[in-house]
TIVO-2410 file (N, C-alpha, C; in nm, 3 decimals):
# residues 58
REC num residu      c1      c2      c3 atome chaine
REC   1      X  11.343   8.977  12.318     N      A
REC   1      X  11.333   8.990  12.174    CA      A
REC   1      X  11.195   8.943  12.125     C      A
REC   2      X  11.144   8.808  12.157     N      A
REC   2      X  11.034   8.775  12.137    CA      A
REC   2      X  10.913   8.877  12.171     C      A
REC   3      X  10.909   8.961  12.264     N      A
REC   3      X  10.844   9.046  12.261    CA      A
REC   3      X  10.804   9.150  12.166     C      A
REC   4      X  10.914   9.217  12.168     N      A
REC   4      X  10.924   9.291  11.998    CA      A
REC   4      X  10.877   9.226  11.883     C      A
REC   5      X  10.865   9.123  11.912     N      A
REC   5      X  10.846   9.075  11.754    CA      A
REC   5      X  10.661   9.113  11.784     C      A
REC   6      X  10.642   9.005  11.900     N      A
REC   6      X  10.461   8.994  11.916    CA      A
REC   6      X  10.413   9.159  11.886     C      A
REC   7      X  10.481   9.282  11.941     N      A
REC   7      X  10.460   9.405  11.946    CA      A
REC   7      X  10.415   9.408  11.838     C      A
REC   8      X  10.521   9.399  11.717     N      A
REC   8      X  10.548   9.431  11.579    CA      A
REC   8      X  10.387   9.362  11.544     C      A
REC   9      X  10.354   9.236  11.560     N      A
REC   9      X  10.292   9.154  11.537    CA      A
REC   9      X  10.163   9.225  11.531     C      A
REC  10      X  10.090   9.259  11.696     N      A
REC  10      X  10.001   9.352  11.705    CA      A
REC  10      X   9.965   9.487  11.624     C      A
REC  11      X  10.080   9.513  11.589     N      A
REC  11      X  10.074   9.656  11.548    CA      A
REC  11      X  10.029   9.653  11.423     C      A
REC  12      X  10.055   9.533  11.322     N      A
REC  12      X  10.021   9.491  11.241    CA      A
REC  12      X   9.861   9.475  11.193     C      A
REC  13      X   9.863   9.382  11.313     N      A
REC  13      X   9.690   9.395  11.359    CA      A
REC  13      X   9.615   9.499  11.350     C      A
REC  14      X   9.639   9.590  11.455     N      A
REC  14      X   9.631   9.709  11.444    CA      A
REC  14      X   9.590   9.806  11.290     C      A
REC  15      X   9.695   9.800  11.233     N      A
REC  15      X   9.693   9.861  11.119    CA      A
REC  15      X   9.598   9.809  11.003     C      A
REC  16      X   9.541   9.717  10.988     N      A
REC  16      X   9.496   9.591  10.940    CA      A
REC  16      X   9.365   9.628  10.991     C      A
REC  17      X   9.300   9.635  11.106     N      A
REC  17      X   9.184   9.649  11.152    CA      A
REC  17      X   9.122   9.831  11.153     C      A
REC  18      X   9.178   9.868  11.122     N      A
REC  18      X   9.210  10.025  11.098    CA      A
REC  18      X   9.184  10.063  10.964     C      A
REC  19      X   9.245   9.979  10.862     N      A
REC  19      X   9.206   9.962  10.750    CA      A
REC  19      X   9.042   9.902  10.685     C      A
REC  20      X   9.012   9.831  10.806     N      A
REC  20      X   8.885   9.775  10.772    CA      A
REC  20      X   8.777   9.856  10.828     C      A
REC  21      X   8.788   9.910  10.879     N      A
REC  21      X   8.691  10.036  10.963    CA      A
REC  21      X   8.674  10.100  10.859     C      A
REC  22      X   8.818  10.162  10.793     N      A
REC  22      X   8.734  10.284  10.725    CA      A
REC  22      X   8.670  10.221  10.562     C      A
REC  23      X   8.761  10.120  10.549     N      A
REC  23      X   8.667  10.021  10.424    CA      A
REC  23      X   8.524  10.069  10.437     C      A
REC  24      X   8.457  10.005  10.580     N      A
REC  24      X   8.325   9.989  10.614    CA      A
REC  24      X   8.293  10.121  10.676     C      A
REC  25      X   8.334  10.220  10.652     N      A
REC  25      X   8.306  10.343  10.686    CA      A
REC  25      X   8.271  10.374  10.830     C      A
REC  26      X   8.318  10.284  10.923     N      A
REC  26      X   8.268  10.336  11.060    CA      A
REC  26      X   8.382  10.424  11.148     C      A
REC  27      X   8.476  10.469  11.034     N      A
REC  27      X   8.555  10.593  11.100    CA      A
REC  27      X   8.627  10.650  10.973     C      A
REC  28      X   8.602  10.774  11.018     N      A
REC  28      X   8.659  10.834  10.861    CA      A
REC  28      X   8.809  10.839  10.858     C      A
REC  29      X   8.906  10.885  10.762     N      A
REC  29      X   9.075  10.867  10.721    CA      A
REC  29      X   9.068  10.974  10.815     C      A
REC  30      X   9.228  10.904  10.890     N      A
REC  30      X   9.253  10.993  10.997    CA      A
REC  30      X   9.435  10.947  10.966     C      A
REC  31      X   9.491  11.029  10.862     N      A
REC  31      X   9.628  11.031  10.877    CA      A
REC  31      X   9.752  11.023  11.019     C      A
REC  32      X   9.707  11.104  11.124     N      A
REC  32      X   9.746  11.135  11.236    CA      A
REC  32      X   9.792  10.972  11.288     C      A
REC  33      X   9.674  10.900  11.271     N      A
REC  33      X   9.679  10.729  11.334    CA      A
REC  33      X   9.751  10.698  11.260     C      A
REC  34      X   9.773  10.687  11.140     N      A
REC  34      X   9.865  10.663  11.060    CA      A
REC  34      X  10.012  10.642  11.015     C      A
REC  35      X  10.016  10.757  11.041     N      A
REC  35      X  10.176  10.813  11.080    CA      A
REC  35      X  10.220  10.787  11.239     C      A
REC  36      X  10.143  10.719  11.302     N      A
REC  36      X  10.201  10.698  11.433    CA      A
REC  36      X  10.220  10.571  11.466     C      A
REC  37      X  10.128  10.476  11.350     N      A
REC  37      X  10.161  10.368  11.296    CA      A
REC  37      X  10.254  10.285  11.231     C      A
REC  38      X  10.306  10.389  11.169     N      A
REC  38      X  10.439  10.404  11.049    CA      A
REC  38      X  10.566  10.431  11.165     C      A
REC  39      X  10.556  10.510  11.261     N      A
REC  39      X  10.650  10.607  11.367    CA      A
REC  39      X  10.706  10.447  11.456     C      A
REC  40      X  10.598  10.442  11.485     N      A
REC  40      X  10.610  10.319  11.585    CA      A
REC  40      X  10.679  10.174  11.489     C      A
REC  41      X  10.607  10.153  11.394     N      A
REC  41      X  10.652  10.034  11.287    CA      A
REC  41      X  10.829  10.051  11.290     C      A
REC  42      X  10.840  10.151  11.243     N      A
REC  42      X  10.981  10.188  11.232    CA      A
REC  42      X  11.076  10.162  11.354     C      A
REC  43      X  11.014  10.252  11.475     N      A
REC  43      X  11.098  10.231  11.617    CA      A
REC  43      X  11.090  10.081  11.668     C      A
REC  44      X  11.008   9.971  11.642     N      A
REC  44      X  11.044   9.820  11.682    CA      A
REC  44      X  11.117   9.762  11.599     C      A
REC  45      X  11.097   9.793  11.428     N      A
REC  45      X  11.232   9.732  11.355    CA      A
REC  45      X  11.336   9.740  11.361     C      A
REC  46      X  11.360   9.909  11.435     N      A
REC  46      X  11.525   9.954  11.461    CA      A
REC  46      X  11.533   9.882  11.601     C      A
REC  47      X  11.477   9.851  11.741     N      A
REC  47      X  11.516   9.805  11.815    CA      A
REC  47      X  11.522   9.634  11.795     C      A
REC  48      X  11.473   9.608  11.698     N      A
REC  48      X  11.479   9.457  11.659    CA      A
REC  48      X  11.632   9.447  11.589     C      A
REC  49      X  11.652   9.536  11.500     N      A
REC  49      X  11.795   9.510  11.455    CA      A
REC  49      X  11.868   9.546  11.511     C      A
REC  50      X  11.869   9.653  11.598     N      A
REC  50      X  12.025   9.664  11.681    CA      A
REC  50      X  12.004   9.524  11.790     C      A
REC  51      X  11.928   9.444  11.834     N      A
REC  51      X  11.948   9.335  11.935    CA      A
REC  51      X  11.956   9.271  11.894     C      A
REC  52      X  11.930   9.204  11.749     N      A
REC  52      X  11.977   9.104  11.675    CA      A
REC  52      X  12.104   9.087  11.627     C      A
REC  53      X  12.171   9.275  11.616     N      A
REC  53      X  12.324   9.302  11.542    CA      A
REC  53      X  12.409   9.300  11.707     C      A
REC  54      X  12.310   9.310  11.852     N      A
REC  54      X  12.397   9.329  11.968    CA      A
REC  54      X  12.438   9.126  12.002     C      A
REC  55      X  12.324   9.066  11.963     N      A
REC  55      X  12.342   8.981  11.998    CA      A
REC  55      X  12.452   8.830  11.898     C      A
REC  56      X  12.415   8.881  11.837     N      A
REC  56      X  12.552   8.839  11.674    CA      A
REC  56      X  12.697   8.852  11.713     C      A
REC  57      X  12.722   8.930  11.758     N      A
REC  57      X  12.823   9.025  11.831    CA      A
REC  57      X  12.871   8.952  11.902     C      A
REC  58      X  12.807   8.866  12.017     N      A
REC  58      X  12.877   8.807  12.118    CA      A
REC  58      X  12.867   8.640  12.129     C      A
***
């Protein structure tokens, strides 16, 4: 579980430093990164809550 979280964590990063690039213009808007950003964000929160709802459980 702790893993997922650090993932989440990075990805964050990620997104965050991505944002500051194109602030400072050293890469232009690239939606594509974006949405795969968002894709991925989504797929560790859903595996974070079903192991948090698997582990509640027992």
């Amino acid at each position: 579980m702790q893993f997922l979280y650090v993932s989440r964590g990075s990805l964050y990063e990620l997104e965050t430093q991505l944002y500051i690039a194109k602030e400072l213009n050293f890469i232009s808007d690239n939606q594509e990164i974006e949405d795969l950003i968002s894709e991925i964000g989504k797929m560790l929160n859903s595996m974070i809550q079903k192991l948090k709802l698997k582990n509640s459980n027992h």
